[in-house]
MDTraj code that builds the backbone (N, CA, C; nanometers):
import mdtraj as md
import numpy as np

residues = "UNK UNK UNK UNK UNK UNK UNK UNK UNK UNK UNK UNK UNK UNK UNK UNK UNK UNK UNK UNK UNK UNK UNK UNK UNK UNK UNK UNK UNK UNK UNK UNK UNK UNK UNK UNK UNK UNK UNK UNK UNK UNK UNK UNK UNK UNK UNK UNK UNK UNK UNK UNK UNK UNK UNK UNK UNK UNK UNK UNK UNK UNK UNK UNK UNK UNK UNK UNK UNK UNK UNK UNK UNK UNK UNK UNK UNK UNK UNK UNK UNK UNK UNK UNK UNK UNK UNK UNK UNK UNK UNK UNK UNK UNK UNK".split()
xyz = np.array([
    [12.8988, 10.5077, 11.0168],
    [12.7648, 10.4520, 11.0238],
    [12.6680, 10.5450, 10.9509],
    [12.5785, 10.4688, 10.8762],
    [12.4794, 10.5749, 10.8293],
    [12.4953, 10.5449, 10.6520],
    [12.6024, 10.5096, 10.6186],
    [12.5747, 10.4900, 10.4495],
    [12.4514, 10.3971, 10.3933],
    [12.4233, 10.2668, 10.4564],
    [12.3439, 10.1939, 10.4289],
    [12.2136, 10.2676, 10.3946],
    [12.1866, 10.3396, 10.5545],
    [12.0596, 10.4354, 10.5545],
    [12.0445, 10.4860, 10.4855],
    [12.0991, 10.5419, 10.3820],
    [12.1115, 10.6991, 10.3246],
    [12.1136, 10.5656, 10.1497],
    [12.1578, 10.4771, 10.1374],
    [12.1355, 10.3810, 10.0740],
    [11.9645, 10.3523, 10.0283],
    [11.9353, 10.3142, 10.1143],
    [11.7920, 10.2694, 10.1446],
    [11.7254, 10.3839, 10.1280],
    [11.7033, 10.5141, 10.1995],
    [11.6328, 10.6347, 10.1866],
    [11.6567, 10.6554, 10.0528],
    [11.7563, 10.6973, 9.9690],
    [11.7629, 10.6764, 9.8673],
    [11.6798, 10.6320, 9.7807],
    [11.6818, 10.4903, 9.7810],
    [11.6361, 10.3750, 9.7149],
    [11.4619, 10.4137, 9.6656],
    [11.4331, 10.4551, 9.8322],
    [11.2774, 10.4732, 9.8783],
    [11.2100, 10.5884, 9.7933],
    [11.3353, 10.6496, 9.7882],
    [11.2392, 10.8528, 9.7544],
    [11.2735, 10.8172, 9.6072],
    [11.3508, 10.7275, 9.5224],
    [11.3166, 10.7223, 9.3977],
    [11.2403, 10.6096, 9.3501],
    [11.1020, 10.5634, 9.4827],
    [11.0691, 10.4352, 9.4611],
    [11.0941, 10.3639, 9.4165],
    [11.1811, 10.2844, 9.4260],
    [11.2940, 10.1651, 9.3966],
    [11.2548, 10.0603, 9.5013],
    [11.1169, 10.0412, 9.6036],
    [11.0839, 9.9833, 9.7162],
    [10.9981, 9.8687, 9.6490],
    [10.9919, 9.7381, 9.7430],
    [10.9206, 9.6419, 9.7539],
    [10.8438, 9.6179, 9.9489],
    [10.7381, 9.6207, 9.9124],
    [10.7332, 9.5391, 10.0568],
    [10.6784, 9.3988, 10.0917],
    [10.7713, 9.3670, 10.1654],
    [10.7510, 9.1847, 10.2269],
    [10.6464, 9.1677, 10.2496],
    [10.6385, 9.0465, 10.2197],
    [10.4718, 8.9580, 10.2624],
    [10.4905, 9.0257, 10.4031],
    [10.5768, 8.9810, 10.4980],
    [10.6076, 8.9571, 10.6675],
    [10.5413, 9.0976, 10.6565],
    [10.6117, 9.2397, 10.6494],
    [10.5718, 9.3539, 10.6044],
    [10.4272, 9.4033, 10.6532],
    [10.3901, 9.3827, 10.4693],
    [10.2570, 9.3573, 10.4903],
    [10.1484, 9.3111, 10.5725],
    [10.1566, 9.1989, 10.5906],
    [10.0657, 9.1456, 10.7435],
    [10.1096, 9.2076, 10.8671],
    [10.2105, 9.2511, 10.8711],
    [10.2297, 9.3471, 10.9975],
    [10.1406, 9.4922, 11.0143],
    [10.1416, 9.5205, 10.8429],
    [10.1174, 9.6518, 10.8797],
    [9.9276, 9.6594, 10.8599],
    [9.8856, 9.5205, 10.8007],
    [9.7458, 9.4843, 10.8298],
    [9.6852, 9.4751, 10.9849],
    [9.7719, 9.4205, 11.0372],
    [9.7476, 9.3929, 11.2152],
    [9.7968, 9.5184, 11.2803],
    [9.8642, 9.5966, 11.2286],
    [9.8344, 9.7198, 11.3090],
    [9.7468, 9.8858, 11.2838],
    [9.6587, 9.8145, 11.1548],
    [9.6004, 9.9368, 11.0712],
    [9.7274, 10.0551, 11.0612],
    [9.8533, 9.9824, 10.9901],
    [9.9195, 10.0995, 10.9620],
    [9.9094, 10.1238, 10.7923],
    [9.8937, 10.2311, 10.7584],
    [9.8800, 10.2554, 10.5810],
    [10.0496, 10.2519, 10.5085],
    [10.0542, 10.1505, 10.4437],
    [10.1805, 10.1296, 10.3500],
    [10.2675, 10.2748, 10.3389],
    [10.1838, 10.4244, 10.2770],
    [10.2664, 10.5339, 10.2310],
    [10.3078, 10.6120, 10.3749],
    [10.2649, 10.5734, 10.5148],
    [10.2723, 10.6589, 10.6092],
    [10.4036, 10.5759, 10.6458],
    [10.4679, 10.4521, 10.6492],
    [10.5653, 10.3891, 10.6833],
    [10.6631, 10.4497, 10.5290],
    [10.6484, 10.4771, 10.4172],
    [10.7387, 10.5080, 10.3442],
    [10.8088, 10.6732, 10.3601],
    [10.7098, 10.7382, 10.3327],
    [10.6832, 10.8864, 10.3842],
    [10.7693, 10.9254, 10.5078],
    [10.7642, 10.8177, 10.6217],
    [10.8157, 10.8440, 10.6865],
    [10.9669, 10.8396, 10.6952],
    [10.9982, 10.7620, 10.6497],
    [11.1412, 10.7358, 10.6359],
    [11.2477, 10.8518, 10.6049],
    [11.1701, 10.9788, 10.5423],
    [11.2779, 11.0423, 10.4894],
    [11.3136, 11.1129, 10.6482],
    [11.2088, 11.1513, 10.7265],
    [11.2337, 11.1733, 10.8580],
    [11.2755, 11.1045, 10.9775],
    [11.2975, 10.9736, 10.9365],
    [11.3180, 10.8535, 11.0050],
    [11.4558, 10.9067, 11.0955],
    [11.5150, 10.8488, 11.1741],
    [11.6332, 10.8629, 11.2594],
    [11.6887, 10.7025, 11.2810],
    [11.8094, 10.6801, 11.2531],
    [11.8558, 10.5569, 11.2763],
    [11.8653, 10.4984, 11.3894],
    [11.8476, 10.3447, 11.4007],
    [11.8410, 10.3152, 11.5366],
    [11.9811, 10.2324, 11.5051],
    [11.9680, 10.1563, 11.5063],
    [12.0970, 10.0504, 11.4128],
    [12.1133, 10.0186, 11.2876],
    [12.2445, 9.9885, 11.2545],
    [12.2690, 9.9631, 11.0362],
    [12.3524, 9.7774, 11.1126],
    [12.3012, 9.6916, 11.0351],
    [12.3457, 9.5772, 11.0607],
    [12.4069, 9.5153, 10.8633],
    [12.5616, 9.6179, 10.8230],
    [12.5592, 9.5585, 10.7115],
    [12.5905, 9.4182, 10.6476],
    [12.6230, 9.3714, 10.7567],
    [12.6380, 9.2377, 10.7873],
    [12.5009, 9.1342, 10.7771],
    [12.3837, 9.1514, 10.7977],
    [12.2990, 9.0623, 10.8258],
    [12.2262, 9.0018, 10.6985],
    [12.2607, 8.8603, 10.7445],
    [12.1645, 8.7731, 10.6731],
    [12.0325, 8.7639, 10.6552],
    [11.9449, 8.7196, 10.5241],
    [12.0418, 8.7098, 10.4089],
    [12.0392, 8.8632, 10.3230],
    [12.0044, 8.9614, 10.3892],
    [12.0285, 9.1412, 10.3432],
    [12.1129, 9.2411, 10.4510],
    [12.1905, 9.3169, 10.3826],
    [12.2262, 9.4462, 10.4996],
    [12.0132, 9.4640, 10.5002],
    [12.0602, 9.5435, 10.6525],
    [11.9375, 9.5849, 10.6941],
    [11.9918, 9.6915, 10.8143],
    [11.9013, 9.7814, 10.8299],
    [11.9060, 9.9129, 10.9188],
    [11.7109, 9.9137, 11.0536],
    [11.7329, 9.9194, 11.1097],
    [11.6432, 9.9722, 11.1954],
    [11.6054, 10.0992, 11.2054],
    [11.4819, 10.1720, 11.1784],
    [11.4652, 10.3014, 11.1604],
    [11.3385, 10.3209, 11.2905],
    [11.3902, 10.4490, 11.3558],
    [11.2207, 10.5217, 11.4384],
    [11.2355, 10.5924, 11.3627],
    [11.0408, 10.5956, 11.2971],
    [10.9465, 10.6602, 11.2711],
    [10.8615, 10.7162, 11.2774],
    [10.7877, 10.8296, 11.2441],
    [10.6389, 10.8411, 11.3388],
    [10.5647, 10.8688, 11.2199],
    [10.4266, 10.7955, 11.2172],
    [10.2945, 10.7668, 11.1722],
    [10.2557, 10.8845, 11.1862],
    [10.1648, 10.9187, 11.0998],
    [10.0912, 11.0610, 11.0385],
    [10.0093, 11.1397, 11.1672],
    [9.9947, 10.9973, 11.2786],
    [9.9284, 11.0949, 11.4180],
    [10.0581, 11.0793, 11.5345],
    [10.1677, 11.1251, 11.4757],
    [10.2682, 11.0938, 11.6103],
    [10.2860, 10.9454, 11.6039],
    [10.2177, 10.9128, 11.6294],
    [10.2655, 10.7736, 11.7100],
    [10.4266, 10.6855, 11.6059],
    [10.5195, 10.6656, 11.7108],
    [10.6523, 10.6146, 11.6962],
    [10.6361, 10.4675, 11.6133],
    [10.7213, 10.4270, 11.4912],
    [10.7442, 10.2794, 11.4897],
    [10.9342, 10.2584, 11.4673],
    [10.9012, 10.1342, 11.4709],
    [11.0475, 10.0748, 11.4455],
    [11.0341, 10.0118, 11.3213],
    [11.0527, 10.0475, 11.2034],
    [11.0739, 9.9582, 11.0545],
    [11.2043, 9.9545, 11.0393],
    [11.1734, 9.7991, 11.0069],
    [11.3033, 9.7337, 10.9533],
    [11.3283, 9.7327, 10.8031],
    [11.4204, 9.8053, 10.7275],
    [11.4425, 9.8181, 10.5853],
    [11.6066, 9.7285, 10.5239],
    [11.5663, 9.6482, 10.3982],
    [11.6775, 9.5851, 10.4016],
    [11.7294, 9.6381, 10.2579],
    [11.8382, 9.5803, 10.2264],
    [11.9096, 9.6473, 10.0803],
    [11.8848, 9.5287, 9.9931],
    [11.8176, 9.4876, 9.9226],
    [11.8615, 9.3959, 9.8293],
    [11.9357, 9.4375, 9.6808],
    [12.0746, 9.4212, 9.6944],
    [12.1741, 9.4588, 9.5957],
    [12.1573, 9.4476, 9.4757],
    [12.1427, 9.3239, 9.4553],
    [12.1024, 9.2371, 9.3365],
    [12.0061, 9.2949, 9.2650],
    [11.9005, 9.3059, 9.3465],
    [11.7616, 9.4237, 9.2610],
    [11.7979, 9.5098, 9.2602],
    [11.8628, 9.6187, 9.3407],
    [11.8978, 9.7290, 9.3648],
    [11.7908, 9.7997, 9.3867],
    [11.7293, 9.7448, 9.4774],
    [11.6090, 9.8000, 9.5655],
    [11.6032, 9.8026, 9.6888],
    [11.5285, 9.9178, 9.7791],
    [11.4934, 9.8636, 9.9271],
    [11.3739, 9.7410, 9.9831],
    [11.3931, 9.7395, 10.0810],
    [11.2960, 9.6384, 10.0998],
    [11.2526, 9.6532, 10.2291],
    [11.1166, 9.6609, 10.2746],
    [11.0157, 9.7331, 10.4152],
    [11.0082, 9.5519, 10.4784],
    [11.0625, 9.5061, 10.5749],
    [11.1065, 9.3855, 10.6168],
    [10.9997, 9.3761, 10.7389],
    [10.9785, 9.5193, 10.7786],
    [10.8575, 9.4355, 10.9172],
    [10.8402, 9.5643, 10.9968],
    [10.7341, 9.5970, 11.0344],
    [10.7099, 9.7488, 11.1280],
    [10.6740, 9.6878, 11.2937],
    [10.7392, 9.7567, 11.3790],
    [10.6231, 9.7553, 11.4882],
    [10.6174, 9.8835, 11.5750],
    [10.4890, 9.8873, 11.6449],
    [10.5245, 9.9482, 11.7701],
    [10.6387, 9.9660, 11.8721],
    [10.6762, 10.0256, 11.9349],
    [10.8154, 10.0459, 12.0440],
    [10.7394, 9.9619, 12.1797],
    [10.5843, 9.9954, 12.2070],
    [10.5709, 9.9049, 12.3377],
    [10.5701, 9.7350, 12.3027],
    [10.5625, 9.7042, 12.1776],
    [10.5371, 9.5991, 12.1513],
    [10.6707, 9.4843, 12.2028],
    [10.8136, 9.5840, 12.1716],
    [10.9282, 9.4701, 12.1866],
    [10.9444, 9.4283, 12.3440],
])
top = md.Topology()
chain = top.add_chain()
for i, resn in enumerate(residues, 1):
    res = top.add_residue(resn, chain, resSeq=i)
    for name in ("N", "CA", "C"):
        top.add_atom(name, md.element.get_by_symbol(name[0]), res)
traj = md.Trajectory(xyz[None], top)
């Protein structure tokens, strides 16, 4: 476990990233700033790698935002581009 991640982190630190509409409006509704969810990632810790999931492998990452505070971003692989992709952030009290 863990190649995907290291896939994706990858992907990220040689900006090779897109982020989702879904993404985006997430991270509008929670005043989170786009580079503090990227940034974070290299410190990120895996929660789950799902390389299986439709229609991208995708991994679950905790993160923490520039004041502490924890998220859960979802990052997917799109092969084909050979890019990552920032699929949706939230809070941990939120789920």
């Amino acid at each position: 476990m863990g190649e995907l991640f290291d896939i994706i982190r990858g992907l990220v630190f040689e900006e090779r990233y897109v982020i989702g509409q879904h993404a985006s409006e997430r991270l509008e509704e929670r005043g989170i700033m786009e580079w503090q969810v990227v940034v974070g990632l290299a410190d990120g810790s895996l929660l789950v790698e799902r390389p299986e999931a439709k229609p991208n492998p995708a991994v679950e990452v905790r993160q923490s935002l520039a004041d502490g505070t924890e998220i859960k971003a979802v990052w997917s692989h799109l092969s084909q581009s050979g890019v990552a992709k920032l699929v949706t952030v939230h809070f941990f009290d939120e789920e």
